[in-house]
C-alpha positions in Angstrom: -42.9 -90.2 -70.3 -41.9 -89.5 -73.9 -38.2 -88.1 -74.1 -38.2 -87.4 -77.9 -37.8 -84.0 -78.7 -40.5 -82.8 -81.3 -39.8 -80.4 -84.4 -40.7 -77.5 -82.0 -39.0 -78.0 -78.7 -35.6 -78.1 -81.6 -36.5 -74.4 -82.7 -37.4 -73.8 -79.4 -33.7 -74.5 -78.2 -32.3 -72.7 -81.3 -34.0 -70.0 -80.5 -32.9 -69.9 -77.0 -29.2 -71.1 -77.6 -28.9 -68.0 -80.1 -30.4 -65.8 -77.7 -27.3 -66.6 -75.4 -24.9 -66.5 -77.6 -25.4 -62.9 -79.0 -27.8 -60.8 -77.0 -27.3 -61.9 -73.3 -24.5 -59.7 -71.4 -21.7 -61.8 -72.4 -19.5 -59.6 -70.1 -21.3 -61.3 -66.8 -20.6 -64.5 -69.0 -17.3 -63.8 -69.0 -16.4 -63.3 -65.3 -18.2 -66.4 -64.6 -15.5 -68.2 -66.9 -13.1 -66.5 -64.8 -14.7 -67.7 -61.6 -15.5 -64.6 -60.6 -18.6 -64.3 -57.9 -21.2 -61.7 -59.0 -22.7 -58.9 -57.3 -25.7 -57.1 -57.1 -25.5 -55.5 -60.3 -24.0 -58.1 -62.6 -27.5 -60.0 -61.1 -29.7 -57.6 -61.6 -28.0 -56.8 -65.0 -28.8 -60.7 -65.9 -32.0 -60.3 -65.0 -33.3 -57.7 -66.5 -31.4 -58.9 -69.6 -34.4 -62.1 -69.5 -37.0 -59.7 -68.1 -37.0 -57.6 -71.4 -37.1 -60.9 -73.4 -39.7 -61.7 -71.1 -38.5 -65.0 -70.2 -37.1 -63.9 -66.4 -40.1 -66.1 -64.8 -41.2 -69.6 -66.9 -42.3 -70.9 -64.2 -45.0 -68.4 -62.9 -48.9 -68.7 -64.4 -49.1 -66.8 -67.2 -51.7 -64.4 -65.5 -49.3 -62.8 -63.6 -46.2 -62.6 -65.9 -45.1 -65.8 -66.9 -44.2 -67.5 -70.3 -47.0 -69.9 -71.0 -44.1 -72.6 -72.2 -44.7 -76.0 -71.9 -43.0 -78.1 -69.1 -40.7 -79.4 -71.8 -39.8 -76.0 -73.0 -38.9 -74.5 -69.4 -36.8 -77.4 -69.2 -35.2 -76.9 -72.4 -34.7 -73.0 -71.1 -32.8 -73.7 -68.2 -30.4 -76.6 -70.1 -28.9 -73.8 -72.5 -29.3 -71.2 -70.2 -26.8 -73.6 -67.9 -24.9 -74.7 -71.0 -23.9 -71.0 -71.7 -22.6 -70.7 -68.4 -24.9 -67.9 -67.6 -26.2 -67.3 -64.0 -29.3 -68.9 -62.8 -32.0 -66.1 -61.2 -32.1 -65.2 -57.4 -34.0 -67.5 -56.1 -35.5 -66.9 -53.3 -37.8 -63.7 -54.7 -39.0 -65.2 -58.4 -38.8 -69.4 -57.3 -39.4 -69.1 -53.6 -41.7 -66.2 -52.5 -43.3 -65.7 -55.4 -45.5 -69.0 -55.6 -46.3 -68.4 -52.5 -47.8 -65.0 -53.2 -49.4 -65.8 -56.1 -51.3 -69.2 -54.3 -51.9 -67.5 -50.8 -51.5 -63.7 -51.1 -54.0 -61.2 -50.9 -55.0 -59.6 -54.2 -53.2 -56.1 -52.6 -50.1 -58.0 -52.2 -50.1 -59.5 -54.9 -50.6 -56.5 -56.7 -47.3 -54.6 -54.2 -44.6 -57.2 -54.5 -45.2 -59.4 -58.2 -44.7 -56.7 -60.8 -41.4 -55.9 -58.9 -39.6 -59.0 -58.4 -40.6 -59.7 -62.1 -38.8 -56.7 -62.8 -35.8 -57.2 -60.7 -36.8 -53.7 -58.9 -36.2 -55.8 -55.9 -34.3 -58.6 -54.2 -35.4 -61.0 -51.9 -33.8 -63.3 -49.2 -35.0 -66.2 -46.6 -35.6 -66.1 -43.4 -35.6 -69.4 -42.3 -32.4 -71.3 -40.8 -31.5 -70.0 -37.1 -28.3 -70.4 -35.2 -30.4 -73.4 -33.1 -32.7 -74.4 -35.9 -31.5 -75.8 -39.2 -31.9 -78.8 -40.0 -34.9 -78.9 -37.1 -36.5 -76.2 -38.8 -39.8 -75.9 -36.4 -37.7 -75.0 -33.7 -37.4 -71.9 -35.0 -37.3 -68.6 -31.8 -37.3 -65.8 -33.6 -40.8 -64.4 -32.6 -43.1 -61.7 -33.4 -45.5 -60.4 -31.3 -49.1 -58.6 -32.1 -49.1 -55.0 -31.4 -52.5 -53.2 -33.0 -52.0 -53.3 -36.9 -47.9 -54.4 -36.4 -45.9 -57.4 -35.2 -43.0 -56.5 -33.6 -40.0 -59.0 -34.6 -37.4 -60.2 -32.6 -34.4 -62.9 -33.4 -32.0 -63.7 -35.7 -31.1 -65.8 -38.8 -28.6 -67.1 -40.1 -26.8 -68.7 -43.7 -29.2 -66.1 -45.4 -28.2 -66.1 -49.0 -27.5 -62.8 -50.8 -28.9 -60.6 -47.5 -26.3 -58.3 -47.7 -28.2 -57.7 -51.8 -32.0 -58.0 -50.0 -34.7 -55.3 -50.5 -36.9 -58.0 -48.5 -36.8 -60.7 -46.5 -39.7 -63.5 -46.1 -39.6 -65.0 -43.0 -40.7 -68.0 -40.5 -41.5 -66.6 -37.1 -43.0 -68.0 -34.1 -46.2 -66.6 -33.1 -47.9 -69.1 -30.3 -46.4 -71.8 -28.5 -49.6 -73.7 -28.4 -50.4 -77.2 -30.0 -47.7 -78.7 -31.9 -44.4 -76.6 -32.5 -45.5 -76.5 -36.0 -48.4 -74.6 -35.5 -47.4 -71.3 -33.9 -45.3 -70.5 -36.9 -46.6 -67.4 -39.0 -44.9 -66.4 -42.3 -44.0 -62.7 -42.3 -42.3 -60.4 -45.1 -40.1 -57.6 -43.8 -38.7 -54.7 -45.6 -35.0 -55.1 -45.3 -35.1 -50.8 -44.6 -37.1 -51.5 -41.6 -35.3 -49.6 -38.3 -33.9 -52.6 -35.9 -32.7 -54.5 -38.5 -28.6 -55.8 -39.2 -27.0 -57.5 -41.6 -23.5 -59.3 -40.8 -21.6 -60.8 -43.4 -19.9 -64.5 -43.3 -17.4 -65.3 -45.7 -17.1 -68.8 -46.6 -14.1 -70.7 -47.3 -14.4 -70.6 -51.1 -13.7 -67.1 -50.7 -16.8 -65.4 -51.6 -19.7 -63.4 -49.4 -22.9 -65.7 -50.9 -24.1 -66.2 -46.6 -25.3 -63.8 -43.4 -26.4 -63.0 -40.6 -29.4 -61.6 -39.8 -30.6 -59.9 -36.6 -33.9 -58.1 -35.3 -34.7 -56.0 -32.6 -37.7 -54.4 -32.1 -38.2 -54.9 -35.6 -42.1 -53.3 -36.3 -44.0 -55.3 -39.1 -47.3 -54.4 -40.9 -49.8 -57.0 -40.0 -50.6 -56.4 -44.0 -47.1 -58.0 -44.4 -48.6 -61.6 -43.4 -49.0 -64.1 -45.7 -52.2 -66.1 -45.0 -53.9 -66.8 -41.3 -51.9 -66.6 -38.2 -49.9 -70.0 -37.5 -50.4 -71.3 -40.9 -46.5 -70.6 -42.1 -45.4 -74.1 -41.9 -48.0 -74.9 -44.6 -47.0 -72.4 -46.6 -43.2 -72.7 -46.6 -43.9 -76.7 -47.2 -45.6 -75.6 -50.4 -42.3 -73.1 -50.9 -39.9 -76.4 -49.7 -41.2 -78.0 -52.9 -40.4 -76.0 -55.2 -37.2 -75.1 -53.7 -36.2 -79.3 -53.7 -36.9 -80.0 -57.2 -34.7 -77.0 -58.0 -31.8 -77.7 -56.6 -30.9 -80.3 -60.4 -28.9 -78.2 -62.7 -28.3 -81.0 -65.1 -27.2 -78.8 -67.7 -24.9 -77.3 -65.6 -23.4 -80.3 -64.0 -23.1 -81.4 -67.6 -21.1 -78.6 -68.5 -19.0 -79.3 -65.4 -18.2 -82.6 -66.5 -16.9 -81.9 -69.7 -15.1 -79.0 -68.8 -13.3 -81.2 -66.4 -12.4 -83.7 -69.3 -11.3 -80.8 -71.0 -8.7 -79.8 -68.0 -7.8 -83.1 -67.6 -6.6 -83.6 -71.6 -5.0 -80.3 -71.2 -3.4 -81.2 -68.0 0.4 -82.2 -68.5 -0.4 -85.4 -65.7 -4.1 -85.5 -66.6 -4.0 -89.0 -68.6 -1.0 -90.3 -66.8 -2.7 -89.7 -63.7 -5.4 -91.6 -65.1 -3.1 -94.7 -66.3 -1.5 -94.8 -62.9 -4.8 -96.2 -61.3 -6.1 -93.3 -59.5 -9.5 -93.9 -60.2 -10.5 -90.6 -61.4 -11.3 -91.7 -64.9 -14.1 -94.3 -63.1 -15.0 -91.8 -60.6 -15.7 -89.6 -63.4 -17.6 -91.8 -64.9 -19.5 -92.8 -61.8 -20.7 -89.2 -61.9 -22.1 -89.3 -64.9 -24.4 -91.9 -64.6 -25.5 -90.1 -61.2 -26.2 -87.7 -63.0 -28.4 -89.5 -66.0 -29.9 -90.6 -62.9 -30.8 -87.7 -61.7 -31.5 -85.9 -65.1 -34.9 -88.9 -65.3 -35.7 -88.3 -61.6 -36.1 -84.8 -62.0 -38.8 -84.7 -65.4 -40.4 -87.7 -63.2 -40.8 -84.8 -60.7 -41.6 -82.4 -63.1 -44.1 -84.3 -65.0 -47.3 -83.3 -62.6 -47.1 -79.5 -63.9 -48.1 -81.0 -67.4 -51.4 -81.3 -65.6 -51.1 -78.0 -63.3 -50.0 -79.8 -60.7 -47.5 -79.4 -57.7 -44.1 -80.9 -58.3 -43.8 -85.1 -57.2 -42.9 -86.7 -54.2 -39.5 -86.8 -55.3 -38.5 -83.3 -54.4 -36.3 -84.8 -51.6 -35.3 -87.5 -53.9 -33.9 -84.9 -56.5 -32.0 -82.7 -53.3 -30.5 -85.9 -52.1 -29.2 -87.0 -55.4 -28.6 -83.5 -56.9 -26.3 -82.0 -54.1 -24.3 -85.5 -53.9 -23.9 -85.6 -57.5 -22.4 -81.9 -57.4 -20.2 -82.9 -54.9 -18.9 -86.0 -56.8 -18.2 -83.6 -59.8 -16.1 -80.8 -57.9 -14.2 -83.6 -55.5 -12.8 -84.9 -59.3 -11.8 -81.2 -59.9 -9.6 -81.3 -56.4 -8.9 -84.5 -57.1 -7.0 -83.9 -60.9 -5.3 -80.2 -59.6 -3.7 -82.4 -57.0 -0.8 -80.1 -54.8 -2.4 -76.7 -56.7 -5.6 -77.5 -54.8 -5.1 -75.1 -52.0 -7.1 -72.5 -50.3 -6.2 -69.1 -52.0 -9.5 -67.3 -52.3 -8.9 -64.0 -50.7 -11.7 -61.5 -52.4 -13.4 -63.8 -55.7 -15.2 -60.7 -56.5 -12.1 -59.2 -58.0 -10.9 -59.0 -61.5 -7.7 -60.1 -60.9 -8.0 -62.6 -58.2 -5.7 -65.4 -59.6 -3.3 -62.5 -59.7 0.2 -64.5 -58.9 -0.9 -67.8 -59.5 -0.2 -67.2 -63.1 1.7 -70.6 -63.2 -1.4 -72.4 -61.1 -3.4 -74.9 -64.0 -6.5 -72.2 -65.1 -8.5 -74.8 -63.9 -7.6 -75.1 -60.5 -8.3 -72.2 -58.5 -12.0 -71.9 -60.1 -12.5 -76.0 -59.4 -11.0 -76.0 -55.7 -13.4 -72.6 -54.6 -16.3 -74.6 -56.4 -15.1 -77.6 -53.9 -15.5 -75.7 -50.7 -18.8 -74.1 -51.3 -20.2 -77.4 -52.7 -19.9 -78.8 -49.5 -22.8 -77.3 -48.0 -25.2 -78.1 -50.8 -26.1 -81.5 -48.5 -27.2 -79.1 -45.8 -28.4 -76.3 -46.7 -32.2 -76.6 -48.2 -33.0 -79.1 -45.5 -30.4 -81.6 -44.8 -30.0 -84.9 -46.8 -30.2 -87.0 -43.6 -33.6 -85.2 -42.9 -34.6 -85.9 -46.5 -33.8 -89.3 -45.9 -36.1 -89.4 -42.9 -38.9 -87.5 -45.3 -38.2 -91.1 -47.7 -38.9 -92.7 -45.2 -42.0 -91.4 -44.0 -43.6 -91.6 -47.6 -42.8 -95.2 -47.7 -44.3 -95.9 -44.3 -41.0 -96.7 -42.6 
């Protein structure tokens, strides 16, 4: 695997890094600095920003709408896109759904739903995780039931990111209860307008509405809507699982983390003395930097493959494991450094003025303790690290 950077990937990441710096929206750039959360239109406002450039999906074939960089330069991409501190892309319609479309859809839907999500015309969410199926996955209830040329839905999920934003939903339902519970799983996309269905919000503890609840009653679904055969959804959303794994890195990001907590901690009237007093956080600091080189190598090992067309490595569950860790190791040195400010004052994130009061609260802390909390559920949610663990294990014939 050669890491040198040729003559071209350098003008490549000018190119890019110059892009960021003065045509991207640097007002959305500038409430992330303030640790603001972003809503729909800031994230549709990003998007379309990189959709005009025409550099909103690298990753798709360049048949229907994507770049045509090489692996190194998607990688390169994402780095300064993460270095400027500017929002990665809804996920779950152009990283999620869309491969899936693309390798399994029907030419007609294809044809419905690509052209849109490229164009941020519409948001998407997941319909996966259920109040008694998480990290068990396959025991998923919600169920949809043939009825002429519809399905008709009925259950409810839950932890849906960005719901409250969706214009459509792809979902895991059950549709037989025969042969292994794998196999009576169909993968369904609803429209979110669709009569029977609600949306409930749940507010996390960072502050911020990222997470719902999502019920259906009587929901009625065009059979039209179904990707692939009957009972085959568990193969699909494996193929979806992949390239939702790998990700999950953000080593640019992480990086900019890191030295933005150096930063607070030189600026910091106890930062260094905190350090001399044998606190460990200089060491732990440094502990997570090497993580992360770690996981900076695992992840082009991983991404390697597509220089051939093919699917992303084994080490998808590798690269969740060590990227969600590692980005809890970052923000624990953040609550670790704001010390007695690290307290719990995120009322509504998605205002202006949010720190309004704490004007004598370290700039750093507020933004570093609501990054804290909602780190926490990066080990679960994507498919738990301890069920990665037992996917490791598997592969190596444990």
């Amino acid at each position: 695997m050669n890491l040198e950077a040729s003559e071209q990937d350098d003008a490549f990441r000018a190119t890019v890094r110059a892009y960021f710096e003065t045509e991207y929206p640097q007002d959305i750039l500038a409430k992330l600095a303030n640790g603001q959360t972003l809503d729909k239109a800031d994230l549709v406002a990003s998007e379309r920003a990189l959709s005009a450039k025409g550099w909103l999906a690298p990753g798709w074939p360049k048949a229907y709408g994507g770049t045509g960089w090489t692996v190194a330069e998607r990688f390169i991409f994402d780095e300064e896109l993460e270095r400027a501190g500017a929002p990665g892309v809804s996920p779950m319609g152009l990283l999620y759904v869309a491969p899936v479309i693309y390798t399994f859809g029907t030419q007609a839907q294809k044809d419905r739903w690509l052209g849109d999500i490229l164009a941020s015309r519409t948001f998407w969410a997941q319909g996966y995780s259920e109040p008694d199926a998480g990290s068990d996955l396959a025991s998923l209830r919600t169920r949809a039931v043939r009825d002429g040329d519809h399905y008709i839905v009925d259950g409810e999920k839950t932890w849906t990111s960005n719901g409250h934003y969706a214009d459509w939903i792809f979902c895991l339902v059950r549709t037989s209860d025969e042969g292994k519970k794998q196999a009576g799983i169909t993968f369904l996309c609803i429209d979110m307008a669709t009569p029977g269905i609600e949306v409930k919000p749940i507010i996390t503890i960072d502050g911020g509405h990222h997470l719902n609840s999502i019920t259906f009653t009587g929901v009625r679904v065009p059979v039209e809507n179904r990707i692939g055969d009957e009972g085959l959804g568990w193969t699909y959303a494996r193929h979806l699982l992949n390239h939702e794994r790998t990700s999950y890195a953000h080593v640019a990001g992480k990086r900019r983390q890191l030295e933005a907590l150096r930063e607070a901690s030189a600026e910091a009237p106890w930062g260094d003395e905190l350090a001399r007093q044998g606190s460990g956080l200089r060491r732990r600091t440094a502990e997570a930097e090497i993580d992360l080189m770690g996981l900076e190598m695992t992840t082009l090992r991983a991404l390697a493959p597509l220089t051939n067309g093919d699917a992303p490595g084994d080490e998808a569950s590798i690269i969740k494991i060590a990227a969600t860790e590692t980005a809890q190791k970052i923000t624990e040195r953040y609550l670790e450094l704001a010390g007695p400010y690290a307290q719990p004052f995120f009322a509504d994130r998605e205002r202006a003025d949010w720190r309004a009061g704490l004007e004598d609260i370290p700039a750093f802390a507020a933004p570093g303790t609501a990054s804290y909390f909602f780190t926490r559920a990066q080990t679960i949610y994507g498919g738990t690290n301890e069920i990665q663990k037992n996917i490791i294990a598997r592969q190596l014939g444990l």
